[in-house]
C-alpha positions as CSV (number, residue, x, y, z in Angstrom):
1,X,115.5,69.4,96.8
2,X,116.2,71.0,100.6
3,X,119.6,72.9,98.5
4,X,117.0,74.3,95.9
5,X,114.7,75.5,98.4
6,X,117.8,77.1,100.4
7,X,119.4,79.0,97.5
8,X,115.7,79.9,96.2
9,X,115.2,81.4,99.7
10,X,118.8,82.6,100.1
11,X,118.0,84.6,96.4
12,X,114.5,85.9,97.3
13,X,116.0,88.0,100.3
14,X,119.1,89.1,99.2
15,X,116.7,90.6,96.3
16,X,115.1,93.0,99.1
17,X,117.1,95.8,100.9
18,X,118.2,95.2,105.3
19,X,115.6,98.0,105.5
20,X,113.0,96.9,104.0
21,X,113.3,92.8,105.5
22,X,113.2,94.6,108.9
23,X,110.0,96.3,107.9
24,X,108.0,93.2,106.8
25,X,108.9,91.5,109.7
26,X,108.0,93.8,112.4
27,X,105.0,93.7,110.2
28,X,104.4,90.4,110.0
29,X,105.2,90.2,113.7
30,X,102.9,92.9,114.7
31,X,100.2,91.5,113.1
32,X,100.7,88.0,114.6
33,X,100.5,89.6,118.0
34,X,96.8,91.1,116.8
35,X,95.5,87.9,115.7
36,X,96.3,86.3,119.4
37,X,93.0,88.8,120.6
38,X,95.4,90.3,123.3
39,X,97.6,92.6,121.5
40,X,97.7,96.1,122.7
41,X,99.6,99.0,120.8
42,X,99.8,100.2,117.5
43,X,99.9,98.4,114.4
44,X,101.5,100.0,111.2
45,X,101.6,98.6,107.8
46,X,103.8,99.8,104.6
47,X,103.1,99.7,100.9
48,X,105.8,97.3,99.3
49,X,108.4,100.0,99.0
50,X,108.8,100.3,102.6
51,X,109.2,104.0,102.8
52,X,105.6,105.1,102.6
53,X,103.2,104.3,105.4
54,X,99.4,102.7,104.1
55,X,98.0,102.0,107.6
56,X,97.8,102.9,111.0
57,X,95.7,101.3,113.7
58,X,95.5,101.2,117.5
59,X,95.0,97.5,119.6
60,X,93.7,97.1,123.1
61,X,92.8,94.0,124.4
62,X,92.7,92.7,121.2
63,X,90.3,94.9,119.6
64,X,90.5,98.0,117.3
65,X,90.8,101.5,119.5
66,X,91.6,104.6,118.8
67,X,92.4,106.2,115.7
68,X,92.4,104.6,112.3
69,X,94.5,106.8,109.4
70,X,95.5,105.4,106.0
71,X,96.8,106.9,102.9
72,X,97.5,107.1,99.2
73,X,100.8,106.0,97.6
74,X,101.6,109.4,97.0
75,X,101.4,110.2,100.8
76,X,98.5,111.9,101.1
77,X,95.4,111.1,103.5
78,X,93.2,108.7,102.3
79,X,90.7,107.3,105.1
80,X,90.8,108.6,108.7
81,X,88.4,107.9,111.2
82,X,88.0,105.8,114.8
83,X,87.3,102.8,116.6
84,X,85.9,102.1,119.6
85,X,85.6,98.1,120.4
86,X,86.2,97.1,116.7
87,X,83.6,99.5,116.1
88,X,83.9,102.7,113.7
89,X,82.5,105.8,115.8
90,X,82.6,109.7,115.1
91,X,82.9,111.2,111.8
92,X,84.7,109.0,109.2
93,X,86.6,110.9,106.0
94,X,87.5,109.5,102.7
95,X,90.0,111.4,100.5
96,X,91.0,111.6,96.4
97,X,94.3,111.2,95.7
98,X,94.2,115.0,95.3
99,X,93.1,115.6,99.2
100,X,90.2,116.5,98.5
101,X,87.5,115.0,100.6
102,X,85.2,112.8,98.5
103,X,82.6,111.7,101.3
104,X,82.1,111.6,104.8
105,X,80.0,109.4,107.1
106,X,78.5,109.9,111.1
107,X,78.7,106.3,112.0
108,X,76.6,106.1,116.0
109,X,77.6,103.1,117.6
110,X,75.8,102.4,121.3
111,X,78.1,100.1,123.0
C-alpha cells in the first residue's frame, strides 16, 4: 500500500514542471508563516500556471499592511486597494477584465 502511495506521489510531481513545484511551495510556505500571526513581509500567490501573478499582499506582525493588488488571468488589474491592521482603508478599485474600472469604494476605518 506504502509502494502505491510512493509511485502515486512520485507520478503526481513529475507531472508538474521544477518551476512551477518551487512556486507552490514558497507558496505554501509563505502562507504557513501568515497563519503563525507573526509573519512579516510579502505574500504572493500564482494562478495554477505559475507564470501569472493573482495576489499580492503585505504582513506585519501578523496582520494585513500595506498594499493589496490582484489581477485577472490575462494580467490585467483586477482589485487594488490597502490595509491597515487587517483593515481595508483609502480608496478601493475593482477592474473588468478589459481594465476598465467597474466600481470603486472609500472604505474609513478609525483604528
Amino acid at each position: 500500500m506504502k509502494l502505491i502511495l510512493v509511485i502515486s506521489v512520485f507520478l503526481l510531481f513529475s507531472c508538474v514542471n521544477k518551476e512551477q513545484q518551487s512556486i507552490n511551495q514558497n507558496t505554501i510556505m509563505l502562507l504557513q508563516k501568515a497563519e503563525s500571526n507573526l509573519y512579516t513581509g510579502r505574500i504572493v500567490q500564482y494562478y495554477f500556471d505559475g507564470r501569472q501573478k493573482q495576489f499580492v499582499e503585505k504582513y506585519k506582525g501578523g496582520s494585513k499592511n500595506g498594499w493589496y493588488k490582484s489581477w485577472h488571468k490575462n494580467g490585467r488589474i483586477k482589485v487594488i486597494g490597502k490595509f491597515s491592521k487587517d483593515h481595508r482603508i483609502g480608496v478601493w478599485k475593482w477592474f473588468r477584465e478589459n481594465g476598465q474600472c467597474e466600481y470603486q469604494y472609500q472604505y474609513k476605518y478609525q483604528g
